[in-house]
ZAMARGU-4260 file (C-alpha; in steps of 0.2 Angstrom, whole numbers, plus 5000, padded with zeros to 4 digits):
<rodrens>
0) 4817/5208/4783 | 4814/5202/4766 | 4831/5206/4759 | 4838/5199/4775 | 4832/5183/4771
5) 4836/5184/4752 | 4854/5186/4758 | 4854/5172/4769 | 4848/5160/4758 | 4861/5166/4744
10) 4875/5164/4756 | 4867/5144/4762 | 4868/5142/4742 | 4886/5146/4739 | 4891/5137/4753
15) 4881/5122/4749 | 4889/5123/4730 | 4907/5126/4739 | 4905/5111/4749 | 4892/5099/4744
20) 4883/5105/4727 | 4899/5095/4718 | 4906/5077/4719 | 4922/5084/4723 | 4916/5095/4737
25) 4905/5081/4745 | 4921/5070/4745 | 4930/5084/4753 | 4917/5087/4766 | 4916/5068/4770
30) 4935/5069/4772 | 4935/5086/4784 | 4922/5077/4794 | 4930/5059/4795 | 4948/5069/4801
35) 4939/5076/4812 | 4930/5065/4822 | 4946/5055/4823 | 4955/5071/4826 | 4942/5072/4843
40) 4942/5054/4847 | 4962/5056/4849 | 4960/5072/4860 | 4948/5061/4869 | 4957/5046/4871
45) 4975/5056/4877 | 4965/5066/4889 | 4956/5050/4896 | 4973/5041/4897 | 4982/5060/4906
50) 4967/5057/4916 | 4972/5040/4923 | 4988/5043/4923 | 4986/5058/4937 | 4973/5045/4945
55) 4986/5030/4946 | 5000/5044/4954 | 4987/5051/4966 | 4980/5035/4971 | 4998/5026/4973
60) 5010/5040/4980 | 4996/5051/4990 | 4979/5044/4995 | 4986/5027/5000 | 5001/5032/5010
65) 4992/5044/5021 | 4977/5034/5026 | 4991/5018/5028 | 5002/5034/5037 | 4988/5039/5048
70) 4986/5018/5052 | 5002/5016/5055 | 5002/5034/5069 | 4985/5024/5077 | 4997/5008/5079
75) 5011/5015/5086 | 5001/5024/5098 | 4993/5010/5105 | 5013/5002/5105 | 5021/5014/5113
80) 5010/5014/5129 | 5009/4995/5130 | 5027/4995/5132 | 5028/5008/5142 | 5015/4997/5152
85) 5027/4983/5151 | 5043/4994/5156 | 5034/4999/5172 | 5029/4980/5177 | 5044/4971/5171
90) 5057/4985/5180 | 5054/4980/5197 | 5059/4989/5213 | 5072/5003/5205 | 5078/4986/5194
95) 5079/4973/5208 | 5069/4961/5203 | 5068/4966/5185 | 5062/4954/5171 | 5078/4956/5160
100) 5071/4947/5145 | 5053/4957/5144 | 5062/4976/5150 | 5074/4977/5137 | 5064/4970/5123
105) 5048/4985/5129 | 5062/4996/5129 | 5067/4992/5112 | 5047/4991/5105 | 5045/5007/5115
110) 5060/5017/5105 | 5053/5010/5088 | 5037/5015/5092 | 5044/5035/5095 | 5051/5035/5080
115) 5038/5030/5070 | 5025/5041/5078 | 5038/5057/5074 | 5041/5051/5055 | 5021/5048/5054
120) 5017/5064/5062 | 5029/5076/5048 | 5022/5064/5034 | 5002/5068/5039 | 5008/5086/5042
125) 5015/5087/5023 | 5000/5079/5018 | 4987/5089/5027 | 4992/5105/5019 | 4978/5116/5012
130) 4965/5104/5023 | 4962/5116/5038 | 4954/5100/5048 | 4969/5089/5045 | 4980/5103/5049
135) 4973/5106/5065 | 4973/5088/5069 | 4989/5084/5065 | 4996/5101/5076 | 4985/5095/5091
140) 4991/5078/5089 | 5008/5085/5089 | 5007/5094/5104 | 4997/5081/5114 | 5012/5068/5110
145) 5024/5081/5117 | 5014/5082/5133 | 5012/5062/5133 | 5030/5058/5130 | 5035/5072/5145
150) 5020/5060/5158 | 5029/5043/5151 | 5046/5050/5154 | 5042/5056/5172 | 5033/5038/5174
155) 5049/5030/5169 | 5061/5043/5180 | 5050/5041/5194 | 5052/5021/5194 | 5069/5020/5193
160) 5069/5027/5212 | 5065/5013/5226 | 5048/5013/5230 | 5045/5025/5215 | 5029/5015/5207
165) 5015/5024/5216 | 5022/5041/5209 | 5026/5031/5191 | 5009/5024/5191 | 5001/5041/5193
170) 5011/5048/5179 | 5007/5032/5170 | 4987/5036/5173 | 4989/5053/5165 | 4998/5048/5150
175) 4984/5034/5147 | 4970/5046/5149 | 4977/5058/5137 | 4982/5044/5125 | 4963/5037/5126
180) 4954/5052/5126 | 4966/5064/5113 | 4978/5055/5105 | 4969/5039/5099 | 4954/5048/5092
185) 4963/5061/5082 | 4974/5047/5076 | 4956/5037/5069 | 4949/5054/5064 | 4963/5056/5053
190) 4960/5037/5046 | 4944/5042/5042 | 4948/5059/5035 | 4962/5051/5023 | 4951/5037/5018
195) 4936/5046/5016 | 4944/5056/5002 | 4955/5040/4994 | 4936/5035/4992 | 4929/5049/4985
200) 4942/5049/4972 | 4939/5032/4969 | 4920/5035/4967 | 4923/5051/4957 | 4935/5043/4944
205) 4925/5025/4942 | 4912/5037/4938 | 4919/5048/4924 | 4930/5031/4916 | 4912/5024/4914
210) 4907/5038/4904 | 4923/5042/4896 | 4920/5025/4890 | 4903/5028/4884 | 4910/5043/4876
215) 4924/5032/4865 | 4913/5019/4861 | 4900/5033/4853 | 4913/5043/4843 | 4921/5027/4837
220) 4903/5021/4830 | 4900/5037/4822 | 4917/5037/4814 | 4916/5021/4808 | 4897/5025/4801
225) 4906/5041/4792 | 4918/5029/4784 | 4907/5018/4778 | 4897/5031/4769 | 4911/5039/4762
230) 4913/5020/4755 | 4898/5018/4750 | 4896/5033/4741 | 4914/5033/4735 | 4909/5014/4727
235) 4892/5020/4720 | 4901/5036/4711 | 4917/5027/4705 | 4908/5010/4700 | 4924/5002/4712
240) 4920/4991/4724 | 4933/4996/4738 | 4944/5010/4744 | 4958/5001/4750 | 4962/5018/4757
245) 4948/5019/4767 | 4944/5002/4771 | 4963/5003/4780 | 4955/5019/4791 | 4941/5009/4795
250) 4953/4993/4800 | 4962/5005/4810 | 4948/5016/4818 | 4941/4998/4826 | 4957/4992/4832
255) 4959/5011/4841 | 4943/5009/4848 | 4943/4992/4856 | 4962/4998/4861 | 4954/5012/4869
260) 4939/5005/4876 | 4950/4991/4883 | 4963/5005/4893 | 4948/5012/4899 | 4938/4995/4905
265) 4955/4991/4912 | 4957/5006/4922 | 4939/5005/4929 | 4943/4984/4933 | 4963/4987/4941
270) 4956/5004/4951 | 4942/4993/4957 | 4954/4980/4962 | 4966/4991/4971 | 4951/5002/4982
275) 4939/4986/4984 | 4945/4973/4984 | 4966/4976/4991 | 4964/4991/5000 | 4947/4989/5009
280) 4955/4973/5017 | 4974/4984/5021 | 4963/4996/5031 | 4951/4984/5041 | 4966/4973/5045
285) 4976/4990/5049 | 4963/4993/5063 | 4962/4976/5069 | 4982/4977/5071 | 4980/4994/5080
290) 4968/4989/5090 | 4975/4972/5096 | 4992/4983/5103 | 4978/4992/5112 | 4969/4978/5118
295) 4987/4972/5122 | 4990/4986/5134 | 4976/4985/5141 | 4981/4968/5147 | 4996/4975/5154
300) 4990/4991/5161 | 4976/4977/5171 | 4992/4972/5179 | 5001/4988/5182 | 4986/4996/5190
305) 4974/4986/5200 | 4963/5002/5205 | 4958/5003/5187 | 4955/4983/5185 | 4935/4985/5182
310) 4939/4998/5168 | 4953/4991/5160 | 4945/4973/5160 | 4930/4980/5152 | 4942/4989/5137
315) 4949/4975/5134 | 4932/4966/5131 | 4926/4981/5119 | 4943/4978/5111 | 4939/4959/5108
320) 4921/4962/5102 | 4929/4979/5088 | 4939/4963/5082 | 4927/4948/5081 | 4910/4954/5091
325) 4900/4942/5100 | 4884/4948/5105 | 4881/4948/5125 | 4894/4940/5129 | 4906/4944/5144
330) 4924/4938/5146 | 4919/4923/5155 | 4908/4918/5139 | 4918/4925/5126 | 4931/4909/5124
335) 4916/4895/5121 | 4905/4907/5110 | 4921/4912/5101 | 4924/4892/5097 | 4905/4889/5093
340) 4906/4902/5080 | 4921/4899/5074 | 4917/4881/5071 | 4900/4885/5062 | 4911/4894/5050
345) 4924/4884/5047 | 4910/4871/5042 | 4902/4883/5030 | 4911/4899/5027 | 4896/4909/5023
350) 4889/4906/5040 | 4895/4922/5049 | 4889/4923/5068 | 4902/4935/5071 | 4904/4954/5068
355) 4921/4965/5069 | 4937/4966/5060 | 4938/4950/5056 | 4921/4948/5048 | 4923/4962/5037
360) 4941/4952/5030 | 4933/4936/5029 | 4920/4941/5017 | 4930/4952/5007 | 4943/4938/5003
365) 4946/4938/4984 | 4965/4933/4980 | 4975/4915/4981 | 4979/4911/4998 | 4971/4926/5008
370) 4955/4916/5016 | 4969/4903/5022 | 4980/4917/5031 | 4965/4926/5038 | 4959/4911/5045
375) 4976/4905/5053 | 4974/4924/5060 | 4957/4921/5068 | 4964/4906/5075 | 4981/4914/5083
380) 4968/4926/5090 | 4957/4914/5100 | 4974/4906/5107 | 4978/4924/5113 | 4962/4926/5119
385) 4964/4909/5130 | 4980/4916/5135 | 4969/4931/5145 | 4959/4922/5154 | 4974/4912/5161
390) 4983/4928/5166 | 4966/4934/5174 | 4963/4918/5183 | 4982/4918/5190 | 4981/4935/5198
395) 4963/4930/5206 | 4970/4919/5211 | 4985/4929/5221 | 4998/4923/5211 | 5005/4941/5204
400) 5021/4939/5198 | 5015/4923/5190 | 5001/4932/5180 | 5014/4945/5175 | 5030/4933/5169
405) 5014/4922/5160 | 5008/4939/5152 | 5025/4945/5148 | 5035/4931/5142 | 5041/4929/5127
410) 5046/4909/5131 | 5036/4897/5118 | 5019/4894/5129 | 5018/4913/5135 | 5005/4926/5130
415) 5016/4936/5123 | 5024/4924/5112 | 5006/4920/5107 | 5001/4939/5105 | 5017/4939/5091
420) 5010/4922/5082 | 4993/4933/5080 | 5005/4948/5073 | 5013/4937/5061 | 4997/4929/5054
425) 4988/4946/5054 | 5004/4953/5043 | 5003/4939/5029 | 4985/4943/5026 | 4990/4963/5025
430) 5004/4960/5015 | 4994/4946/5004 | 4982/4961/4999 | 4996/4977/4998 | 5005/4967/4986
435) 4990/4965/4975 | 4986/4981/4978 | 5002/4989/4972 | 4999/4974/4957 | 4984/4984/4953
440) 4990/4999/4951 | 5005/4993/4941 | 4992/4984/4929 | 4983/5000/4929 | 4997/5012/4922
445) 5004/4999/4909 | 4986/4998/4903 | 4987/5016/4899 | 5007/5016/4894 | 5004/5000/4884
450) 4989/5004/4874 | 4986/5020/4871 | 5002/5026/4859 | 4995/5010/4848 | 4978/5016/4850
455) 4984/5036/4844 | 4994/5029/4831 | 4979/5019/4823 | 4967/5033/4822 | 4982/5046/4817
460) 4983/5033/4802 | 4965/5032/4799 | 4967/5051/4794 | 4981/5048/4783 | 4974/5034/4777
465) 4958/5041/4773 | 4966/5059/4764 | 4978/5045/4756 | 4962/5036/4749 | 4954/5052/4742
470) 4967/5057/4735 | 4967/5047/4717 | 4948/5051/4716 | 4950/5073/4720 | 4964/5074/4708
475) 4952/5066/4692 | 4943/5082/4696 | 4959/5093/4691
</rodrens>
């Protein structure tokens, strides 16, 4: 034990007279450690920006798209029954009677609405893979929109026969159920599947940007503590009052730092402002959209089906309150408490008596111009929502095919030429916040492109600066 310890103390020795017992072995140990805590604050800095680079792709070419694919299914759902809904009423008796104008415009929305539910459908299976939840979803969604598009096409057949609407509307019944009860909520679940894990992400990477961060700002205190040491001690030794060598690294080192400390704060600030405050809005208003084509139909299938006018009326009242909820009130109520709220609003913004869709735009505006088009939006909406008390009160009031032209027209004055004002409005605010969300993530990767080769080009300096520095002062030792 004794010789053990004789032994380890002789080796401590030489190496303490290899690298530290001499000036020249100090200066070289100062030098080793100052390459290589800019050596590790590079590594750091290149992973970090790897890092968010991989986040940027993920987050523009993968998380957004499906959750905005997986909207866009919910939407087209909801559209292709309404016009199928809007088919049935506007075809009249095996096309006598047929509304020209609303048919072939519900024929048209109905075809684009196929299409897109097949083109979101292969997007969301591509996207589910490795996700055994997803995958099932996507294969029972698949299957259930064979079966509804088999009900709508018999529906369709069956009314172009004279007096073919009882068996159309029984057809019709089946495809809505399935819709309602199948096809909807597997569209939502995979919303809330897609978005779930964008969030995560987003939680996950905010998280270790923070501390990557913290991790910069550490090693770049530390180095520049090294370096002013080996300046110190390079000034008490050599009786010189500066390296210029070294002062240079230590120039360099900060600027690196603050370049890298900025990617990184900048990474946290742009992902922040393409989840929170962009993206968080995209979805909401996604829902609202998807849910005003269903509320929409419900309108129509009101008309087409007058066994089902009690169920149908009250969906498209839980419709209204999912979009801007009014506590207790009915669809007799819903116009004047949607004005009273709405006007204590509009006289102080922050006095929200509503909940919904809208609400949850409304205080989440943050860019130029959004709170304007979200307001027109609200207000296009409370026109619509006039426009359905006027179609309900014309078929109470027996006058059928006056309640169906109203509700189906697309003349100025008409519900549905007020239901496509609403569209429009609720589109600008969308598009208001995916263009600042794709501005964020293109802020995001030029943060990482634009600084980082400066900031790995400064500390690669400070090394060469530093050896460069040294150099003069080792070779007086030779």
């Amino acid at each position: 034990m004794h010789r053990l310890r004789r032994r380890t103390e002789a080796a401590w020795a030489a190496l303490r007279r290899r690298y530290w017992a001499t000036l020249p072995a100090r200066l070289r140990c100062l030098r080793a450690v100052t390459v290589s805590l800019v050596l590790a604050l590079a590594l750091l800095l290149l992973l970090a920006g790897l890092a968010a680079t991989d986040t940027w792709d993920a987050v523009a070419d993968r998380d957004a798209p499906r959750t905005t694919s997986a909207a866009d299914l919910n939407l087209a759902l909801n559209n292709m029954d309404a016009q199928a809904a809007n088919m049935l009423l506007s075809s009249g008796n095996a096309g006598q009677g047929r509304l020209q104008t609303p048919y072939e415009k519900a024929a048209g929305f109905y075809g684009d609405a196929r299409r897109e539910i097949g083109h979101d459908l292969r997007t969301l299976a591509v996207a589910a893979e490795g996700d055994q939840s997803d995958e099932r979803t996507v294969e029972s969604l698949t299957g259930d929109f064979a079966e509804y598009q088999e009900l709508i096409g018999r529906a369709l057949e069956n009314d172009g026969h004279r007096d073919g609407k009882t068996a159309a509307l029984a057809d019709h019944r089946r495809a809505t159920d399935l819709l309602q009860r199948r096809l909807l909520p597997g569209a939502r679940t995979l919303v809330e599947s897609n978005d779930n894990a964008f969030n995560a992400r987003y939680t996950r990477v905010r998280s270790t940007l923070a501390a990557q961060l913290d991790a910069v700002v550490a090693l770049g205190v530390l180095l520049l503590a090294v370096l002013g040491v080996l300046q110190w001690y390079l000034t008490r030794r050599f009786h010189r009052i500066l390296n210029p060598g070294v002062l240079a690294a230590a120039v360099c080192t900060l600027v690196a730092v603050l370049l890298g400390a900025q990617m990184l704060a900048a990474s946290a600030d742009d992902l922040r402002g393409a989840r929170r405050d962009a993206f968080d809005s995209v979805v909401a208003l996604s829902r609202a959209r998807a849910v005003a084509y269903d509320a929409n139909a419900d309108e129509s299938r009101y008309l087409l089906d007058p066994g089902r006018h009690d169920q149908y009326a009250r969906s498209f009242l839980a419709k209204s309150q999912q979009l801007y909820g009014l506590k207790g009130a009915s669809l007799a109520t819903y116009d004047s408490e949607l004005a009273a709220t709405w006007q204590a609003y509009r006289s102080d913004p922050h006095d929200l008596r509503f909940t919904g869709e809208f609400r949850r735009e409304l205080v989440n505006v943050t860019f130029r111009g959004e709170r304007a088009a979200a307001e027109n939006t609200v207000d296009a909406y409370a026109v619509y929502q006039r426009d359905d008390r006027t179609m309900r009160a014309l078929l109470a009031a027996g006058k059928e095919h006056e309640a169906v032209a109203f509700c189906m027209g697309w003349e100025p004055g008409t519900s549905n030429a007020h239901f496509g004002v609403w569209m429009t409005a609720l589109d600008k605010v969308t598009d208001i916040n995916r263009a600042h969300f794709t501005s964020s993530v293109r802020s995001g990767r030029l943060a990482v492109t634009g600084l980082l080769p400066w900031a790995a080009g400064l500390l690669l300096a400070a090394a060469a600066l530093t050896a460069l520095g040294l150099r003069p002062r080792l070779e007086e030792f030779r």
